[in-house]
C-alpha positions as CSV (number, residue, x, y, z in Angstrom):
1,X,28.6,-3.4,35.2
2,X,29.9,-3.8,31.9
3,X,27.1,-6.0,31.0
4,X,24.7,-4.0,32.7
5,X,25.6,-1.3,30.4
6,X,25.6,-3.2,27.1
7,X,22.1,-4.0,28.1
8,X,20.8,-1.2,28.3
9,X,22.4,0.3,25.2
10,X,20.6,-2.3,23.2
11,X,17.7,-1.1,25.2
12,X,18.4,2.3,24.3
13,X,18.9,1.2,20.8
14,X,15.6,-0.9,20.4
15,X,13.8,2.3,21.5
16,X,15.1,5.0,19.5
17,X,13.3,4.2,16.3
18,X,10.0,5.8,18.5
19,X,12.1,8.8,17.9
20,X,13.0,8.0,14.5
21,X,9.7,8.5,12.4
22,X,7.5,10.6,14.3
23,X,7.4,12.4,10.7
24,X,3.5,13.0,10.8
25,X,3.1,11.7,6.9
26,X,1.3,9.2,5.7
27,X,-1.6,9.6,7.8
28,X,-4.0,7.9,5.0
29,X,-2.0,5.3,2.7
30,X,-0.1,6.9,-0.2
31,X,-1.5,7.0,-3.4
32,X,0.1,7.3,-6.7
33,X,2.1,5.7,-9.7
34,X,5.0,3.2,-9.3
35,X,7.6,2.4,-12.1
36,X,7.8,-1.3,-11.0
37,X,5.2,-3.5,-12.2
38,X,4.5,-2.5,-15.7
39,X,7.7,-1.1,-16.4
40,X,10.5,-3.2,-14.4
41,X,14.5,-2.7,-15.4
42,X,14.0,-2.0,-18.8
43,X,17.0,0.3,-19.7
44,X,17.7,0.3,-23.4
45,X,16.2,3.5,-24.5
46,X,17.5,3.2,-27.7
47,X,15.3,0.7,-29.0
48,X,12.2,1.2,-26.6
49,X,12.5,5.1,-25.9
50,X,8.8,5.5,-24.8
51,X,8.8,2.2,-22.2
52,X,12.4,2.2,-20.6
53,X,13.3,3.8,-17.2
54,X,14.2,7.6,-18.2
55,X,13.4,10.9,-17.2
56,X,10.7,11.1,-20.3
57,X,8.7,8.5,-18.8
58,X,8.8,10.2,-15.3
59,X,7.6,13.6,-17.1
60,X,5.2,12.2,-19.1
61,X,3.5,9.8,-16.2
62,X,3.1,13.2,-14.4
63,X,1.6,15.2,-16.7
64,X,-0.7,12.3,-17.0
65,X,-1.6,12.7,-13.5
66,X,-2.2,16.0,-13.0
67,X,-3.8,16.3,-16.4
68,X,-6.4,13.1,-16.4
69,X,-8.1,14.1,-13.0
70,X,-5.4,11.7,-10.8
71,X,-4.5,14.3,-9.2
72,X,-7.6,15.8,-7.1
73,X,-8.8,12.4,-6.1
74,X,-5.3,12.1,-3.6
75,X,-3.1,10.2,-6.3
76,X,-0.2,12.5,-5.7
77,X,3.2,10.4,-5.9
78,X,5.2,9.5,-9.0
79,X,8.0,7.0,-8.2
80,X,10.6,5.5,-9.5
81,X,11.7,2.2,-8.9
82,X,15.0,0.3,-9.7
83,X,17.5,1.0,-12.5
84,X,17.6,5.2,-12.3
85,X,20.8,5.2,-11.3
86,X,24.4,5.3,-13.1
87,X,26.6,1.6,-12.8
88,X,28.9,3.6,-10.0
89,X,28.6,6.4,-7.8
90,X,30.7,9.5,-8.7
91,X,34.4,10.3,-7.2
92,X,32.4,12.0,-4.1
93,X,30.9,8.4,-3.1
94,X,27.1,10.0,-4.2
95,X,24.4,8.1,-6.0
96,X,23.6,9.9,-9.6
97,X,21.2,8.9,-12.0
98,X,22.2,7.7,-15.2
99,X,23.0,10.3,-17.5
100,X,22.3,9.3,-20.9
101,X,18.6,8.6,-19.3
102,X,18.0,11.1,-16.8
103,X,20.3,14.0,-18.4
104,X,18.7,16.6,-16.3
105,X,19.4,15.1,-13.1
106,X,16.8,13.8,-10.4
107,X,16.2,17.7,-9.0
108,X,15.1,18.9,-12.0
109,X,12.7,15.7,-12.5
110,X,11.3,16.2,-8.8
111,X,11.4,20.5,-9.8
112,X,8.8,19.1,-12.6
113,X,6.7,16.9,-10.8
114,X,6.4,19.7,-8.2
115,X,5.2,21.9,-10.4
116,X,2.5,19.5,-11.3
117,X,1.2,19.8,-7.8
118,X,2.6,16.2,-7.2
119,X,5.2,14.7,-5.1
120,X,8.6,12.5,-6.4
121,X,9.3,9.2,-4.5
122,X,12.5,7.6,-5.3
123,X,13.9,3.8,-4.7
124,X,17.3,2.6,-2.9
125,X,18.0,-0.9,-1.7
126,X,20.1,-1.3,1.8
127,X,22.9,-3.8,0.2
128,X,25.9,-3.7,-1.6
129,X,23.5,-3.5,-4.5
130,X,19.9,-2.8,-5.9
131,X,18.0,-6.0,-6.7
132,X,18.9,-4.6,-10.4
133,X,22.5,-4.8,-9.5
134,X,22.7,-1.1,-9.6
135,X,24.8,0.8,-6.6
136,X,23.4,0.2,-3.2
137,X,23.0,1.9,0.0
138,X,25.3,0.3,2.5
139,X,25.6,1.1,6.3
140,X,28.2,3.6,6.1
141,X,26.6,5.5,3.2
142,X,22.9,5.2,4.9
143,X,23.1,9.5,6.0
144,X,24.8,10.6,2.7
145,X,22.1,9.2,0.6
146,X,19.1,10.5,2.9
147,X,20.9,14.0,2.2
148,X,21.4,13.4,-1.4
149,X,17.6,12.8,-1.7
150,X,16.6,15.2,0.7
151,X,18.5,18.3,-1.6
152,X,16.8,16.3,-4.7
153,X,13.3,17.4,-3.4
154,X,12.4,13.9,-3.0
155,X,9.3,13.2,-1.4
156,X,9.1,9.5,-1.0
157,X,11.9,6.7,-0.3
158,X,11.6,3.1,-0.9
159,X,14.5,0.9,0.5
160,X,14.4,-2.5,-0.7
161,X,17.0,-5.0,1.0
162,X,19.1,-6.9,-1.8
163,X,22.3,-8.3,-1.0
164,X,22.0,-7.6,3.0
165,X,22.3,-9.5,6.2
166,X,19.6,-9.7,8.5
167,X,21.4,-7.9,10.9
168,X,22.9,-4.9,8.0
169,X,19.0,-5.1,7.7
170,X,18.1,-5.0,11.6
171,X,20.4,-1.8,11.8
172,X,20.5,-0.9,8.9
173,X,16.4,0.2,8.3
174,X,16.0,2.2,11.7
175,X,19.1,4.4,10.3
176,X,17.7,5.4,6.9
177,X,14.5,6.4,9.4
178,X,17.1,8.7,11.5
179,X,19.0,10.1,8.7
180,X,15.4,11.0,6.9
181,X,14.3,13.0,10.0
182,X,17.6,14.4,10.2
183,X,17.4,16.0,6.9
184,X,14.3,17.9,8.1
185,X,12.2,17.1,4.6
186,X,9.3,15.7,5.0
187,X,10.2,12.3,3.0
188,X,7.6,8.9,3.4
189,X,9.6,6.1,3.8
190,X,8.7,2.5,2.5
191,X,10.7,-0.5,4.0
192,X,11.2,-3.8,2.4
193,X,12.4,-4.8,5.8
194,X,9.7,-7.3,6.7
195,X,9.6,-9.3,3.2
196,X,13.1,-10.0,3.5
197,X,12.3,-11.8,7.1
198,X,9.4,-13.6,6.0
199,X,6.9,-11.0,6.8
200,X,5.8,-12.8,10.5
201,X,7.0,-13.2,13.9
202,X,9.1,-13.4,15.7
203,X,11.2,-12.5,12.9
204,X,9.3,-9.3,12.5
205,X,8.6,-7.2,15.0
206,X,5.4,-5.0,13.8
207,X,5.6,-2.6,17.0
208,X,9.3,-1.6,15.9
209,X,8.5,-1.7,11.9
210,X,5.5,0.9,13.1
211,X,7.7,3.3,14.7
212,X,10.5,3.1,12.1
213,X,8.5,3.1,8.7
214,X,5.5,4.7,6.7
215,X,4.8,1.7,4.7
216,X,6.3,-1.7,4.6
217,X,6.5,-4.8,1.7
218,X,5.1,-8.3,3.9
219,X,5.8,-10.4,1.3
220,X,5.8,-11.2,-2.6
221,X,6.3,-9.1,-5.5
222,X,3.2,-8.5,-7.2
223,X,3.0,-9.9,-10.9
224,X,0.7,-9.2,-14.0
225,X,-2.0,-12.0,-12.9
226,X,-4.8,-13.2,-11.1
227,X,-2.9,-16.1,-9.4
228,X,-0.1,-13.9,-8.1
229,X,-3.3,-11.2,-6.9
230,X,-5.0,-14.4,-4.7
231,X,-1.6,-15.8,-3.5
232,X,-1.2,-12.3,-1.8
233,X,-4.4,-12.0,-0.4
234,X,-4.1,-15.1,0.9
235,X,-1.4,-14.5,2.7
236,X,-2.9,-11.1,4.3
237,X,-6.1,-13.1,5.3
238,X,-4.0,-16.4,6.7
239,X,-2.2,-14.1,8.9
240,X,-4.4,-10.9,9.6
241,X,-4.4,-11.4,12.8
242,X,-0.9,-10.4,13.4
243,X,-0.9,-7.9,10.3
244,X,-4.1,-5.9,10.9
245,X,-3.4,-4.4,14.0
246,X,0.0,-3.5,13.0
247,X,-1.6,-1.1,10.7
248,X,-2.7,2.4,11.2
249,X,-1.9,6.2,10.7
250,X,1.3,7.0,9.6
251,X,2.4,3.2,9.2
252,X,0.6,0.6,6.4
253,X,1.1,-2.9,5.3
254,X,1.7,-2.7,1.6
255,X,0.2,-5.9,-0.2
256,X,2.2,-4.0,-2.9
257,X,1.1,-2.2,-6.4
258,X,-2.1,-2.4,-8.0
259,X,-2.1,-3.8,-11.7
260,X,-5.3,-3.0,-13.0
261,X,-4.8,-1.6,-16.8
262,X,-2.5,-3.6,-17.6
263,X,-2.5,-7.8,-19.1
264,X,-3.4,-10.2,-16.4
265,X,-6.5,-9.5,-14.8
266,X,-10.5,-9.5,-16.6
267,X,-12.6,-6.7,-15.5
268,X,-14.2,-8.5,-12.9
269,X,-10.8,-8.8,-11.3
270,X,-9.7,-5.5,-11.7
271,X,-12.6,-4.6,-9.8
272,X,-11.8,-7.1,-7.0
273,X,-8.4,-6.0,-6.3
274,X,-9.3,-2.1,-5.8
275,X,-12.0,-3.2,-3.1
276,X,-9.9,-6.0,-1.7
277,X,-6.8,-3.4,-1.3
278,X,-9.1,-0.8,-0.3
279,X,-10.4,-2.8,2.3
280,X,-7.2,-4.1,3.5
281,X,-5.8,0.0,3.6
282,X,-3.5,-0.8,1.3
283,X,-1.6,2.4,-0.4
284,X,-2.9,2.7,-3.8
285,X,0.0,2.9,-6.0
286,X,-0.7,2.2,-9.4
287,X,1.5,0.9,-12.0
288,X,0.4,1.0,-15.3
289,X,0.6,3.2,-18.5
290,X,-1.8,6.0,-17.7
291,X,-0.6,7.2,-21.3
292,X,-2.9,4.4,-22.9
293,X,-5.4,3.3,-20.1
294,X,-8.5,1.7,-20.7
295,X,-12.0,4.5,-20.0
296,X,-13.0,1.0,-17.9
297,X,-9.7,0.6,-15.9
298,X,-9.5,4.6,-15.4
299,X,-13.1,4.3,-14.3
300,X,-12.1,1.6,-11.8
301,X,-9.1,3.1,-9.9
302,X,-11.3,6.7,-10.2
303,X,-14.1,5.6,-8.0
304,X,-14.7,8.2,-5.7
305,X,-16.2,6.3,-3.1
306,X,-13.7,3.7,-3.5
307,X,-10.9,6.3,-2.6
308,X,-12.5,7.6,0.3
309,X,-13.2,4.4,2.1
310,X,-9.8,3.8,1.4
311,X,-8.5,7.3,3.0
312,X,-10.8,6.9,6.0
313,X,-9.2,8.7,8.8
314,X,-9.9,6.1,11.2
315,X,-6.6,4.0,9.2
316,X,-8.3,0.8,10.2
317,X,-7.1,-2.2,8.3
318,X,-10.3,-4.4,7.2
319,X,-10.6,-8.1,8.2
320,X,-12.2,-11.5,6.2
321,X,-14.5,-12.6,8.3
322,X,-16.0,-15.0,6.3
323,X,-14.9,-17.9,4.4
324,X,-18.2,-19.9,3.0
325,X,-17.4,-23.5,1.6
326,X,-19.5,-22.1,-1.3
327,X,-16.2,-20.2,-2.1
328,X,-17.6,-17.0,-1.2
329,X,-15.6,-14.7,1.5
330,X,-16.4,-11.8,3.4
331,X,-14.5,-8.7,4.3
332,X,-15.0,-6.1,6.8
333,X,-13.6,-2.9,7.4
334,X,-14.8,-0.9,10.0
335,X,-14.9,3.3,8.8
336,X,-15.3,6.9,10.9
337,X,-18.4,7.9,11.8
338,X,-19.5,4.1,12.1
339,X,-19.9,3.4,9.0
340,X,-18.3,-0.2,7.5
341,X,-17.4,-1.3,4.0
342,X,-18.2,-4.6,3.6
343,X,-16.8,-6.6,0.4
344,X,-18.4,-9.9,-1.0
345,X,-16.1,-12.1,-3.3
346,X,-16.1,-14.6,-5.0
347,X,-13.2,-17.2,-6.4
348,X,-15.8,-19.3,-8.0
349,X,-15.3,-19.9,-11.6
350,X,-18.6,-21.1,-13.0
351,X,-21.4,-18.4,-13.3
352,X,-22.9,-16.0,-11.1
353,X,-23.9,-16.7,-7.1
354,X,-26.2,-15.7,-5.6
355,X,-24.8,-14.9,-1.8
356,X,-28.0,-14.9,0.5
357,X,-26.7,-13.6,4.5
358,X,-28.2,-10.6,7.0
359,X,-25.5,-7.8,8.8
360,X,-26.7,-10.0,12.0
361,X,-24.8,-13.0,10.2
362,X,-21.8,-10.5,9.9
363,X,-21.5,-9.3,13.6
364,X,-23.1,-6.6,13.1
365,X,-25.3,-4.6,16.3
366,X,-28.6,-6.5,16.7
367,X,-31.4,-3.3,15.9
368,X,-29.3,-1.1,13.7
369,X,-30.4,0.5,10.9
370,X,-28.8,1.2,8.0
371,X,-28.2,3.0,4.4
372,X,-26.3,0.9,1.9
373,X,-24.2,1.9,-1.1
374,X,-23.1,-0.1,-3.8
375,X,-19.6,1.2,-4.3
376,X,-20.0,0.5,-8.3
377,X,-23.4,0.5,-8.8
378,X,-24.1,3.5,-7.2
379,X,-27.1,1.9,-6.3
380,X,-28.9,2.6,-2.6
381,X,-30.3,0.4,-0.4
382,X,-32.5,2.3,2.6
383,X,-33.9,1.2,5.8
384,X,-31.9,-2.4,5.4
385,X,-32.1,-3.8,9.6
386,X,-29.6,-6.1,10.8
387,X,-31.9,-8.9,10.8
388,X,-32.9,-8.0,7.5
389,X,-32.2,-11.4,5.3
390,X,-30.6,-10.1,1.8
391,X,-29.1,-11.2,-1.2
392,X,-26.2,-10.1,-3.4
393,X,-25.2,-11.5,-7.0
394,X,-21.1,-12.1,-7.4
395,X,-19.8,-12.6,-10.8
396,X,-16.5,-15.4,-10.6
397,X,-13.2,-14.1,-9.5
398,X,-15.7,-10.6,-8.9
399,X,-16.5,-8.8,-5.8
400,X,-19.9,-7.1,-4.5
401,X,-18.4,-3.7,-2.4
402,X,-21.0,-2.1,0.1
403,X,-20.6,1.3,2.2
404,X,-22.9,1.2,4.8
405,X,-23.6,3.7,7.1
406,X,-26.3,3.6,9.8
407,X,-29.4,5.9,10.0
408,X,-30.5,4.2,13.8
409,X,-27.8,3.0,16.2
410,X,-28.3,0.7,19.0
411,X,-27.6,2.1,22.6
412,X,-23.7,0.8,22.4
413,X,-22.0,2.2,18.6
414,X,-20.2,-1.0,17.8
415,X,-17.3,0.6,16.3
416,X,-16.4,2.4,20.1
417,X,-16.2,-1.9,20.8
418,X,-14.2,-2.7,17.4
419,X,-11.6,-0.1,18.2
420,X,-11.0,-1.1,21.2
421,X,-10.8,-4.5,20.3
422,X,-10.2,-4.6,16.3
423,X,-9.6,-8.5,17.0
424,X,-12.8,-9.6,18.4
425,X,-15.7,-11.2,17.0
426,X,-13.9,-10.7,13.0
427,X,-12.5,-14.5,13.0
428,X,-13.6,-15.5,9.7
429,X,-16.5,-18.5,10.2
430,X,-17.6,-21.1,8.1
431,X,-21.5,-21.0,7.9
């Protein structure tokens, strides 16, 4: 009997994160600004007041956003990564942020950012320590710390996993989900959980990381360059099978931040990783210095169309279909309405190709019509058939983004088909 019971308390226990984040956020991926990338652990305000991790930078990234039209295109969240907080909790056992760098305290910061018509996300790490060595969040503390941010006003949490078991980790990350709900504000939570575990199965299970987080990190840090932006895409293509269905409304792979505006990447690859993210329905969170952007980075990460593929309601994750020995890939994301964004890339590094294919080479419904958009170009494209031969010229390490939406529909709408089966016909091919 006793057996009988312990199994079905672990039952019990490996269902109850379904009751954990039925929060209703995140129904499109986030968008925003992240400390992390651009600005990392630096802490010595003293000598690099305007760059290190302090409340000033906080303020000033939010003015930016609601000032420098961020704001009304759905980039809403300013959040702070590792290295807010003081060395040690106070004598009541609570997280506080440092005080020489956040003297105000993190309510007033999120008070601010409020103010601006934006929302605060905040960082923790499910350990004995942050990655930064800063105070973590271990088991026993997981519902004091939801609480603390909760009367903060914060908006967001991300919980990384330094200096934890897998199994602080496997009990650990469905808690933080409970204790959130439990606070009854709305608060998006981001899980590390999955990039501690290698990011596949059977170590991960996606239909419990759905039901307990918003958005969860698969795998690497991003870093400032175009090797680190293919080694991640990589990964997300070699194993999309398992990762794209995972994704959806109210739960996102996170291929992490985008670095555009900042050292590593040439224009051309700026513009890939906004429609390779997109396209993937990645959350947009930027992290750069939107105090000293570039008017051609700004005009990159403010495409409009861009952002609403990226939003589409539908919250399906885009596939490669296409991998061309020519070095040329394909990817497809199906969109509402039946529309489809299709992006053409290239890692060549010589000169311009020209990429010669039909929609009927793509899977597409044989006698559809349809409008085309180039998503940077602004350029139209009417009347194009699926039969239609046509030809597209992608610069090395650039990308080609089309939005196409059909004016003539065969009898059967192919995207009633792709939703019910997002995994068939998108294998990529070698033509």
């Amino acid at each position: 009997l006793s057996a009988l019971a312990g199994a079905l308390a672990l039952a019990l226990a490996v269902s109850l994160p379904a009751l954990a984040l039925e929060n209703g956020l995140a129904l499109t991926p986030p968008m925003g600004w992240l400390a992390w990338e651009r600005f990392r652990c630096n802490v010595d305000c003293r000598a690099d007041p305007r760059n290190c991790i302090s409340e000033t930078l906080f303020f000033e990234m939010a003015d930016r956003l609601a000032e420098d039209g961020w704001r009304e295109l759905g980039y809403e969240y300013i959040n702070i990564d590792d290295c807010w907080s003081a060395k040690q909790r106070d004598a009541a056992g609570r997280l506080v942020p440092d005080p020489e760098r956040f003297p105000r305290g993190i309510k007033a910061l999120a008070d601010y950012v409020h103010s601006r018509g934006l929302k605060l996300g905040i960082y923790g790490d499910l350990g004995i320590l942050t990655c930064g060595g800063y105070p973590g969040t271990t088991l026993d503390l997981v519902e004091q710390d939801a609480q603390t941010f909760a009367e903060w006003g914060v908006d967001m949490l991300k919980l990384d996993g330094c200096y934890s078991s897998e199994k602080e980790q496997a009990e650990g990350y469905p808690e933080m989900a409970r204790a959130l709900n439990a606070t009854g504000r709305p608060i998006v939570y981001s899980c590390s959980w999955p990039a501690y575990q290698g990011g596949l199965p059977p170590k991960v299970n996606y239909t419990i990381l759905a039901e307990v987080c918003n958005l969860w990190r698969n795998y690497d840090d991003i870093q400032d360059s175009w090797d680190s932006v293919l080694s991640i895409l990589d990964w997300f293509s070699t194993n999309q099978d398992v990762l794209q269905p995972a994704a959806g409304p109210g739960h996102w792979n996170d291929p992490d931040m985008l670095i555009i505006g900042n050292f590593g990447l040439s224009y051309e690859q700026a513009r890939s990783q906004m429609a390779l993210w997109t396209v993937m329905a990645a959350p947009l969170l930027m992290s750069t210095d939107l105090r000293t952007i570039s008017p051609s980075a700004k005009e990159i990460l403010q495409n409009r169309l861009m952002i609403r593929i990226n939003q589409d309601p539908l919250g399906i994750q885009g596939r490669r279909i296409v991998k061309e020995k020519s070095h040329i890939e394909v990817f497809l994301r199906p969109l509402s309405q039946a529309a489809s964004a299709l992006v053409f890339f290239s890692r060549r590094t010589d000169m311009p190709f020209v990429y010669t294919t039909s929609l009927a080479k793509l899977h597409f419904p044989e006698d559809a019509v349809y409008e085309v958009q180039d998503v940077y170009s602004g350029k139209i494209i009417s009347g194009l058939r699926t039969g239609d031969s046509f030809s597209v010229v992608i610069n090395p390490s650039g990308v080609v983004m089309w939005y196409l939406y059909p004016t003539a529909l065969p009898v059967q709408p192919w995207h009633i088909v792709r939703q019910q089966a997002p995994g068939e016909g998108f294998h990529p091919v070698l033509l």
